[in-house]
C-alpha positions in Angstrom: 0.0 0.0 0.0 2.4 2.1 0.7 4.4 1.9 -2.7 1.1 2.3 -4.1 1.1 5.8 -2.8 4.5 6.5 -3.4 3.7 5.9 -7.1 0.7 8.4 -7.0 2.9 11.4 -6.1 4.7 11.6 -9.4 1.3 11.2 -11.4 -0.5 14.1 -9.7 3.0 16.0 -10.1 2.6 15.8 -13.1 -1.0 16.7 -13.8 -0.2 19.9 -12.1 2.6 20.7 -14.0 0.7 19.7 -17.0 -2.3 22.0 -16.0 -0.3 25.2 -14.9 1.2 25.2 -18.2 -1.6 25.2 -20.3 -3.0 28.2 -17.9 0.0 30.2 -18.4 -0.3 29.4 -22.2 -4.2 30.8 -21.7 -2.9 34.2 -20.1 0.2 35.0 -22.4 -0.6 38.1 -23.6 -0.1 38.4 -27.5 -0.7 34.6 -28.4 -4.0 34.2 -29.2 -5.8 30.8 -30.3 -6.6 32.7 -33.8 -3.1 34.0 -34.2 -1.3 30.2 -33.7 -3.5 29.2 -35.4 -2.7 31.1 -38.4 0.7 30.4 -38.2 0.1 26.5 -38.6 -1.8 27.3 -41.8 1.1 29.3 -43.2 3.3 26.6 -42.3 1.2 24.5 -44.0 0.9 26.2 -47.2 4.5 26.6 -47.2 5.0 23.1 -46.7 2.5 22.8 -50.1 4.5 25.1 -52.2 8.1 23.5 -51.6 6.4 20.4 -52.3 4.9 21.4 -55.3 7.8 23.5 -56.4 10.1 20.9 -56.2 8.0 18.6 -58.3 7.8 21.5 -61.1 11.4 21.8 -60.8 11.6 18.4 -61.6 9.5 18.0 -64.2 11.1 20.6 -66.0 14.9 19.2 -65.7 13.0 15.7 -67.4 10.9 17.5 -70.4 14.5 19.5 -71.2 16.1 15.7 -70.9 13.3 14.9 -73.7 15.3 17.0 -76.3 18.9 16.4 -74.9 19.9 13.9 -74.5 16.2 12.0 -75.9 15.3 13.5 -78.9 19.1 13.9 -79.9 19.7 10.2 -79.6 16.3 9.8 -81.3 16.8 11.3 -84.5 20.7 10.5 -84.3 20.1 7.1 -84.7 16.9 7.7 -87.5 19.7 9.3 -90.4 22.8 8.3 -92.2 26.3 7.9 -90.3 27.2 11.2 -92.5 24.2 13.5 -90.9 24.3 12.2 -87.2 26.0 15.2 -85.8 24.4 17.5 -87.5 21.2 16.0 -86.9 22.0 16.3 -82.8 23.8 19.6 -82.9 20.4 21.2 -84.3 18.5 19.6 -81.1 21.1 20.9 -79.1 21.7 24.5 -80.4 18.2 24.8 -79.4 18.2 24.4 -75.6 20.5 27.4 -76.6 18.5 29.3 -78.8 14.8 28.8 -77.5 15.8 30.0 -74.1 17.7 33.1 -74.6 14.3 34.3 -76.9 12.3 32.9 -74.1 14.2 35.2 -71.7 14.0 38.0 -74.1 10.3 38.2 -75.0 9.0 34.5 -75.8 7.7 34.1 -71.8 6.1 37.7 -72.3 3.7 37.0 -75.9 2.9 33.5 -74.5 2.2 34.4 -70.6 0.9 38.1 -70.4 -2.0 39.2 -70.9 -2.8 40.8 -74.2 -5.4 39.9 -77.1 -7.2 36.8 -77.4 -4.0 35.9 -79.7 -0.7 36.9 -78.0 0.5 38.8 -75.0 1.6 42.3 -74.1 5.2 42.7 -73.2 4.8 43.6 -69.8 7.1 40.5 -68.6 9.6 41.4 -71.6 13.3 40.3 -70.2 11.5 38.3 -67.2 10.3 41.6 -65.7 8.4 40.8 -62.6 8.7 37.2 -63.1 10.5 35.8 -59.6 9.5 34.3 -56.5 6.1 34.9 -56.3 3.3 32.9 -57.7 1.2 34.2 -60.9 -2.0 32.8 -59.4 -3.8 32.7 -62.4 -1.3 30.1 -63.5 -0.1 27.8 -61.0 -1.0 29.4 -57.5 1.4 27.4 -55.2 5.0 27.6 -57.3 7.2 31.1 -57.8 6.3 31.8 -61.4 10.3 31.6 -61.8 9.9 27.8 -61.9 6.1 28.2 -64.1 8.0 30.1 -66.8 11.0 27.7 -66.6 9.1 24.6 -67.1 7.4 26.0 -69.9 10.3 27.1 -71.5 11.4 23.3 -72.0 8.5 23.0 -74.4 9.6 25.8 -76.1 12.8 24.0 -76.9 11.3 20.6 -78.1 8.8 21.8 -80.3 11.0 23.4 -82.9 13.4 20.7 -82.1 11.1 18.2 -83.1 10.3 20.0 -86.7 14.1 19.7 -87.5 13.1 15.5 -88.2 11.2 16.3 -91.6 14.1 18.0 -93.3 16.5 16.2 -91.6 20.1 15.6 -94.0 19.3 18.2 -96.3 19.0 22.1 -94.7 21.6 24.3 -94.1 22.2 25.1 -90.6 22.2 28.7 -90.2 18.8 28.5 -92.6 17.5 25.9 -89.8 18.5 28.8 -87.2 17.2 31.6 -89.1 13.8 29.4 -89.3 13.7 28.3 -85.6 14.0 31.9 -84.5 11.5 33.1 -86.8 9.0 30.2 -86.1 9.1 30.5 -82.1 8.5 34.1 -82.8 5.4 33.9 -85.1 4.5 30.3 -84.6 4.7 29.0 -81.3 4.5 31.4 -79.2 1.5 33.3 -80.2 -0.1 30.1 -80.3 0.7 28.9 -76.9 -0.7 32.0 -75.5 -4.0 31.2 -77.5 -4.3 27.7 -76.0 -2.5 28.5 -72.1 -2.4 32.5 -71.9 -4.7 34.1 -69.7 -7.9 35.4 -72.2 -5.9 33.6 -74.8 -8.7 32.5 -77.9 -8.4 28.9 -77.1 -7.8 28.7 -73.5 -10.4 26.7 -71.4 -9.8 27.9 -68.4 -9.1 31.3 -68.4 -11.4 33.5 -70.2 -11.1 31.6 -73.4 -13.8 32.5 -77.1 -13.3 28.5 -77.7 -12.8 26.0 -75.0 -10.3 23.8 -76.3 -9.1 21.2 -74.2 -5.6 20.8 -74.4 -3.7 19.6 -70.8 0.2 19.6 -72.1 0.8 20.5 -75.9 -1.5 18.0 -78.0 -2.2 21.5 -80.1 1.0 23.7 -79.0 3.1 21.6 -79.4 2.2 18.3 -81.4 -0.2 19.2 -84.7 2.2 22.8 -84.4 5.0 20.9 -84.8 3.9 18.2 -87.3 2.3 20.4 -89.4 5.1 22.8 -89.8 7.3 19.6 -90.4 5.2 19.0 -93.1 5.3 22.1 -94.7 9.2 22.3 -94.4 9.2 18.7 -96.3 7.4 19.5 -99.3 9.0 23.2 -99.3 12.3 22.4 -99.3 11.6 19.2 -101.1 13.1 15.7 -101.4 16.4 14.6 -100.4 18.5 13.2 -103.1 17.9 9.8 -104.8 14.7 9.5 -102.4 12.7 6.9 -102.4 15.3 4.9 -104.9 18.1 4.5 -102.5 18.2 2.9 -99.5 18.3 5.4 -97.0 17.9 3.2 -93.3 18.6 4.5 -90.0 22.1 3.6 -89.2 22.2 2.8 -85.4 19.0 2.2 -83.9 20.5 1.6 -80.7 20.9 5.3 -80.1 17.7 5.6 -81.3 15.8 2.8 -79.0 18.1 4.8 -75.8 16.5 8.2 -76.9 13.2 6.4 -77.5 13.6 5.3 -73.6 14.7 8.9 -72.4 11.6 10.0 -74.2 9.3 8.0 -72.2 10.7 8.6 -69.1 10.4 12.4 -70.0 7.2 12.3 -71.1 6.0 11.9 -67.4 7.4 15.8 -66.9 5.7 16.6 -69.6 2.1 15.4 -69.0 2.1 14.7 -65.1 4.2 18.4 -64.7 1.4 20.3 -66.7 -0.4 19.7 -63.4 1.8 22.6 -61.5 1.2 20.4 -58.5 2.0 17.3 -56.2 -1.4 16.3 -56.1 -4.0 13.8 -58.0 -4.3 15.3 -60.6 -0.1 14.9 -61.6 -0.6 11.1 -61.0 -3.9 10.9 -63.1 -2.0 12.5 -65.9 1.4 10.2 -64.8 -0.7 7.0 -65.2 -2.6 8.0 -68.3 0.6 9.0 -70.1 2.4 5.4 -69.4 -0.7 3.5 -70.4 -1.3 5.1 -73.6 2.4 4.7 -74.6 2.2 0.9 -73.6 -1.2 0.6 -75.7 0.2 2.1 -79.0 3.8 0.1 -78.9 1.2 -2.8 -78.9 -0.9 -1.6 -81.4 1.7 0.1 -84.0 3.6 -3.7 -83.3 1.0 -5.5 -84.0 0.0 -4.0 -87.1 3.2 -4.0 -88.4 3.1 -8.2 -87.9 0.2 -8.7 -89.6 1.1 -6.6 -92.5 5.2 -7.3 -93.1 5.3 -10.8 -90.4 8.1 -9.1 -88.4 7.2 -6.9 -85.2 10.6 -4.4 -85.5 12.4 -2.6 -83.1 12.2 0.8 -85.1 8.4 0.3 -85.6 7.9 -0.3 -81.4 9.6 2.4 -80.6 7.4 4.3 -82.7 4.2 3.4 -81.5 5.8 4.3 -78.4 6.1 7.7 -79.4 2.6 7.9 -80.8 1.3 6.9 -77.9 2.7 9.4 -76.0 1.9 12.5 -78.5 -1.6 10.9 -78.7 -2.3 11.2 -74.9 -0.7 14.6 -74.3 -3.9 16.7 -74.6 -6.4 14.6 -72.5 -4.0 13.2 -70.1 -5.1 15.5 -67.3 -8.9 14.9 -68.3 -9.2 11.3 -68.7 -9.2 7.6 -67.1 -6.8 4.8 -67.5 -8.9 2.9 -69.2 -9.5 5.8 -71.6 -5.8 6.3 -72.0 -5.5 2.6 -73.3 -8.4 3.3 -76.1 -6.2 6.4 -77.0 -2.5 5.2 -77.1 -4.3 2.0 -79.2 -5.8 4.3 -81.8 -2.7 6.6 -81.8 -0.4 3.8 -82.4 -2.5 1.9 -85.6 -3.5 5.8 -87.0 -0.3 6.7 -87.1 1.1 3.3 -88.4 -1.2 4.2 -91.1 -0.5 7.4 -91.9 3.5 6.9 -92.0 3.9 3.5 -94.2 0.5 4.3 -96.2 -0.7 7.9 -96.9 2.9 9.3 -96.7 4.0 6.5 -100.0 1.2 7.7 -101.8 2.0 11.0 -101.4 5.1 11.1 -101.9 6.7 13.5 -99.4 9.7 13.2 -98.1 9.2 13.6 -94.2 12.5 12.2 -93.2 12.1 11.2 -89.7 8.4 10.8 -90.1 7.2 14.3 -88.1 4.4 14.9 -89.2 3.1 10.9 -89.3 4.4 11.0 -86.2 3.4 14.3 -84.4 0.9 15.7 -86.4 -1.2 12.4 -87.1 -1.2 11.8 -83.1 -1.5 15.0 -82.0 -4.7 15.3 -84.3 -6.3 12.2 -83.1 -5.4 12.9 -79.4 -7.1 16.4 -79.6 -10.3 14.8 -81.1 -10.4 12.1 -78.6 -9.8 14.4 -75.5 -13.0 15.9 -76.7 -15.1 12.4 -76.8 -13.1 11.1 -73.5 -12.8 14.0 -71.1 -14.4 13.6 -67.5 -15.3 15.4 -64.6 -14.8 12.8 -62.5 -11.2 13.7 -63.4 -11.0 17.3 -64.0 -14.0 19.4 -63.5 -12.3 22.2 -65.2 -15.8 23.2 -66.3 -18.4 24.9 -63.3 -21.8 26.9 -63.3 -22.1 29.7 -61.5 -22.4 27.7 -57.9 -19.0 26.4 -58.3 -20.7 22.4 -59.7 -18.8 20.9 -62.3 -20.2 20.7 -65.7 -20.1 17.4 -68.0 -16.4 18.5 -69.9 -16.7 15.7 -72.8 -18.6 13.3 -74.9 -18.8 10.5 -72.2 -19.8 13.3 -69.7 -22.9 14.2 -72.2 -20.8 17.2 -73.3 -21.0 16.7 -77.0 -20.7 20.2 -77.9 -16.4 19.5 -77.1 -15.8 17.5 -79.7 -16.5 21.0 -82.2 -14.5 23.0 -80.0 -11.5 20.5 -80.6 -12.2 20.8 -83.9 -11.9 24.5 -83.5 -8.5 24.5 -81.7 -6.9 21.5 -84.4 -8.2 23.7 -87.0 -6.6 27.1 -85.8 -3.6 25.3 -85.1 -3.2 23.5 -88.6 -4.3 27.2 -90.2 -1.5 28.9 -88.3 1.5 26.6 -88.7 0.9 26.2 -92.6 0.6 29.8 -93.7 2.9 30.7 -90.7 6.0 28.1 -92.0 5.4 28.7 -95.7 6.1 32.4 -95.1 8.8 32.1 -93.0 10.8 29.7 -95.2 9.9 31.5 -98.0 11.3 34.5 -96.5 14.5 32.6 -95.6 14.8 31.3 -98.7 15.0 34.3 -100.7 17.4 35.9 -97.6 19.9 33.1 -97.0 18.9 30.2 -99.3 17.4 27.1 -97.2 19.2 23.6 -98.7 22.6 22.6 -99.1 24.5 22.6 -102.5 24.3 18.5 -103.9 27.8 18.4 -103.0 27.5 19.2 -99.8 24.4 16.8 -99.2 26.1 13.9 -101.0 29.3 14.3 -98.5 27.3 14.4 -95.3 25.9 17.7 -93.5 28.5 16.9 -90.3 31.5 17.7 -92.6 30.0 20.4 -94.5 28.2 22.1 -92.0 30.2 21.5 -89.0 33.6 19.9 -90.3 33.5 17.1 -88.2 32.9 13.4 -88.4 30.7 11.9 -86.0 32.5 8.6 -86.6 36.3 8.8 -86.6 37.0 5.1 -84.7 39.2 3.7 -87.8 41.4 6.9 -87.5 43.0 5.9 -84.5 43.9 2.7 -86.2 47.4 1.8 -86.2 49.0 -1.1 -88.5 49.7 -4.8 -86.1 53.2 -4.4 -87.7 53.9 -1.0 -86.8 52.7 -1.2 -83.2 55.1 -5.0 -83.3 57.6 -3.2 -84.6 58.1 -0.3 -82.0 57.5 -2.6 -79.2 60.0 -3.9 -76.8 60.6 -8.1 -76.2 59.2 -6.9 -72.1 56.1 -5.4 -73.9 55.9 -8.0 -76.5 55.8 -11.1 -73.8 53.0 -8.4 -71.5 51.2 -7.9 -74.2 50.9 -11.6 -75.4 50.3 -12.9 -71.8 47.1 -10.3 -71.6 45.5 -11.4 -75.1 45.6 -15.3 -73.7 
């Protein structure tokens, strides 16, 4: 009994202590309930934006991964030995390029606001543009890290155009284009689709709600189209379709295909601006619809030619992934799978059918590629957009509105068609003039000469395969070797 009460002492110790604390919490003068409590939500919101900002950050170091080293080692591998270097160099002059225009005015004519078709210039050499968040935008992240991340698809969209005249244009004509191109081109256009009061925008103030979540317009039909254009301007290269003209290491290519994939997560899950739900819908629709078009491009290339190959998988790949980039933030899984499927056979289609009757000479298949699944991704975001994934559409109360077809939204499959349309209107007359007006200035293609040596010699003087130069004769190196060195040498090689 008497340890019993012994033990008690310590207990009701310390309940007292316990209880005069909280009372000298109660009467501390200039700590009130309200104010701590404020200062948990601001830690809490903090908390938020790193988290988010770090994500964004993340997401933009992968999407400018996409164009070097991916899209580098993509195309690399797609030309002749002769081109490779040249064919990288222009994805890698770009990073340079894109962003120092970006910097200069690009951010300003895609993110200010302006006319329902570009922006003023009030963030002209980043003016403004630091660590505080442009809530119209991306509420929780300095708009620093908004306007970086969408400077990296800046970069890959003219990047990607460089595939259709691939081996044949002259580099500072492909510079002189680029620059021209962001300016009039991409730009404008990505303030129509993502600017605030932009024409196309669905979220902000927009004439025409077009849905597009990460580029399926801006960057994808923009691109292809233009690529397009650029084939049948500056025409075909020499001895096409006669000679063979095969990829010559499609191991680079199958790497960048990879790096490409694993980008593509920035790309579609980052366009969320956030750590939340929404980034992994838009994670887990992008890998889906990838997997579902490397089926489907594979399997209709058995069925026509009996060989699934490794150039036609990593294809579908890609088609997949352009296909799902507009509705990956507004669809289901299941959705996604329909998507990448279609993507992969349409495009399939469209490259080793419609482009052989034709008769265009889209080197690197851009347009088949980009265009075709941009196109078809566009029109299906408007027949499988959901609330139930993004109600970016509300009444007046604040209640989501049907978005899509399967919502009972019908009326978004015409404003897709809108948005495709304005885009394919704006990249062909856009790219015509432009390389028109290059052409007359500087001259666009390369002399025959030139073209029949290799572009990384006569545009860069290099060789992108100089292996056999470091070759030295077996009697030469016998010769100048000593007996010691003769018996080392011959006791390594067994």
């Amino acid at each position: 009994m008497n340890s019993l009460r012994r033990a008690r002492y310590p207990f009701f110790a310390l309940l007292c202590l316990i209880g005069t604390s909280v009372m000298t919490l109660a009467q501390t003068p200039g700590q009130p309930l309200d104010e701590r409590l404020s200062k948990l939500e601001t830690a809490a919101a903090n908390a938020q934006s790193a988290g988010d900002n770090a994500w964004v950050l993340v997401c933009a170091a992968l999407v400018l991964m996409m164009t070097g080293p991916g899209l580098a080692l993509f195309y690399g591998g797609l030309v002749r030995k002769k081109n490779v270097l040249a064919t990288m160099m222009q994805s890698f002059v770009l990073m340079a390029v894109v962003t120092v225009l970006w910097a200069l005015y690009g951010y300003s004519i895609a993110f200010a606001e302006g006319t329902p078709f570009f922006g003023n210039l009030s963030y002209a050499l980043l003016r403004g543009v630091g660590a505080m968040p442009n809530a119209d935008y991306a509420a929780t992240i300095p708009q620093q890290t908004f306007m970086l991340f969408q400077l990296m698809f800046a970069i890959i969209t003219p990047a990607l155009i460089t595939g259709a005249f691939a081996e044949r244009m002259k580099f500072g004509a492909m510079l002189a284009f680029t620059v021209l191109w962001s300016t009039f081109v991409y730009f404008p256009l990505a303030h129509m689709v993502w600017g605030k009061g932009g024409y196309l925008n669905a979220a902000l103030g927009g004439v025409v709600p077009a849905l597009d979540f990460a580029g399926g317009t801006v960057v994808h039909i923009a691109s292809g189209v233009s690529a397009l254009v650029c084939a049948i301007y500056i025409g075909k290269r020499i001895g096409y379709p006669r000679a063979m003209m095969a990829p010559h290491n499609l191991v680079l290519s199958v790497i960048g295909a990879c790096m490409l994939w694993v980008g593509w997560f920035g790309f579609n899950a980052g366009s969320a601006l956030s750590a939340g739900a929404l980034a992994s819908s838009a994670f887990t629709t992008t890998h889906f619809a990838a997997a579902a078009a490397t089926l489907g491009w594979m399997a209709a290339e058995w069925l026509r030619t009996g060989k699934p190959t490794v150039l036609g998988a990593i294809s579908g790949a890609v088609c997949g992934l352009v296909g799902i980039t507009p509705a990956s933030g507004f669809v289901t899984p299941m959705a996604a799978l329909g998507i990448g499927l279609i993507a992969g056979v349409g495009c399939f289609l469209m490259v080793t059918e419609v482009k052989k009757r034709f008769g265009y000479d889209d080197s690197l298949d851009v347009f088949g590629v980009h265009g075709t699944g941009g196109t078809i991704g566009a029109l299906l975001t408007g027949v499988f957009a959901t609330r139930a994934v993004n109600p970016i559409f509300k009444d007046g109360a604040g209640n989501p509105l049907p978005v899509g077809l399967v919502d009972g939204n019908a009326a978004q499959i015409l404003n897709q068609l809108i948005g495709v349309g304005i885009t394919i209107a704006l990249a062909v007359i856009g790219s015509y003039v432009l390389l028109k007006i290059v052409d007359l200035t500087i001259g666009l293609r390369v002399s025959d000469e030139e073209e029949i040596r290799g572009l990384d010699l006569s545009q860069h003087g290099e060789d992108g395969y100089s292996l056999d130069r470091d070759l030295i004769p077996a009697e030469t190196v016998a010769g100048s070797l000593t007996q010691g060195q003769a018996l080392h040498a011959s006791s390594v090689a067994t």
